[in-house]
C-alpha positions, 0 to 999 in steps of 0.5 A: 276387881269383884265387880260386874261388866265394867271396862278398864280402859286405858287411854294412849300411851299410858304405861302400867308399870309394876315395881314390886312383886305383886300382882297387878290386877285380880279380876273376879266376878263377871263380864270385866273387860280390860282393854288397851292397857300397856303394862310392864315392871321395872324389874323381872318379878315371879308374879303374873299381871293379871289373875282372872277368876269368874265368868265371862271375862275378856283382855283385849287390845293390851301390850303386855310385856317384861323387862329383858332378861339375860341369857336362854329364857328356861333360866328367866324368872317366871314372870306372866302375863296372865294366869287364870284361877284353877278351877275358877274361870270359864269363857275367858276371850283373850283377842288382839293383844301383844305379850313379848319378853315374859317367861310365859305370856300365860298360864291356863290352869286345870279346868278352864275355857275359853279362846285365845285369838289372834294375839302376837307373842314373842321371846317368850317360852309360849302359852302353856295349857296345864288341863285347860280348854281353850280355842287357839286361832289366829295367833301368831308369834314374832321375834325373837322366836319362842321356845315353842308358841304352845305347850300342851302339859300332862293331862291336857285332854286329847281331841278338840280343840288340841288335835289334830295338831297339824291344824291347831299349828296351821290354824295359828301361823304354823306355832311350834307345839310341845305335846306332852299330854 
């Protein structure tokens, strides 16, 4: 999608379902909103749902998730729920969502921002921020547990709004943090 403020909207109990490796939805451009969609695959696919270039844009309201897979999930096949383009996306909302059964519910790349809040993740190895800024707040993670809720990857800056790591926790229903910065 390259366009500018539209909505995709889902309506109830419509299910996005992908069955081949491919990604769902490329979003670029600015101020796309894609909200209340449920989405899944038949299959555990190495493949994100979304891709998310550009400015401004938000994923609200949706159910994202994989099919189950066998076994610790540092063995799953890494299938995502969201990555955004390195490099290519500032002001990214990702509010009131659910992510469960993926190997990450995302992947933030180098040189990103924006605020992931109050969404629900579980079973799944946690939002890993790889260089990226983003506003943790309100998150909070079911069951089963994740490996860790977040992970902060190497390079990742230190201060705000990653540290104090106590409050970055607190801030997000007590998320077990992997610092590796």
């Amino acid at each position: 999608m390259n366009k500018e403020g539209i909505t995709l909207k889902g309506y109830p109990d419509t299910l996005i379902e992908l069955q081949a490796a491919v990604i769902v939805f490329t979003v670029i451009g600015s101020g796309v909103t894609i909200d209340g969609l449920s989405i899944t695959s038949d299959d555990p696919y190495a493949v994100e749902f979304i891709q998310v270039g550009g400015t401004n844009h938000s994923i609200i309201n949706n159910i994202i998730f994989g099919p189950e897979q066998a076994g610790p999930s540092s063995g799953w096949v890494v299938n995502r729920g969201f990555v955004t383009q390195a490099n290519n996306m500032t002001n990214l909302l990702v509010r009131n969502n659910i992510f469960f059964s993926l190997r990450q519910p995302a992947y933030l790349n180098p040189n990103i921002e924006g605020d992931i809040v109050n969404n629900v993740v579980y079973n799944t190895r946690g939002f890993v921020v790889d260089e990226a800024i983003f506003v943790f707040s309100g998150n909070s993670w079911g069951i089963p547990e994740n490996a860790v809720d977040i992970a902060l990857l190497f390079g990742t800056i230190t201060g705000a709004p990653y540290d104090p790591l106590t409050a970055l926790s607190t801030n997000n229903s007590n998320a077990t943090i992997s610092d590796q910065r």
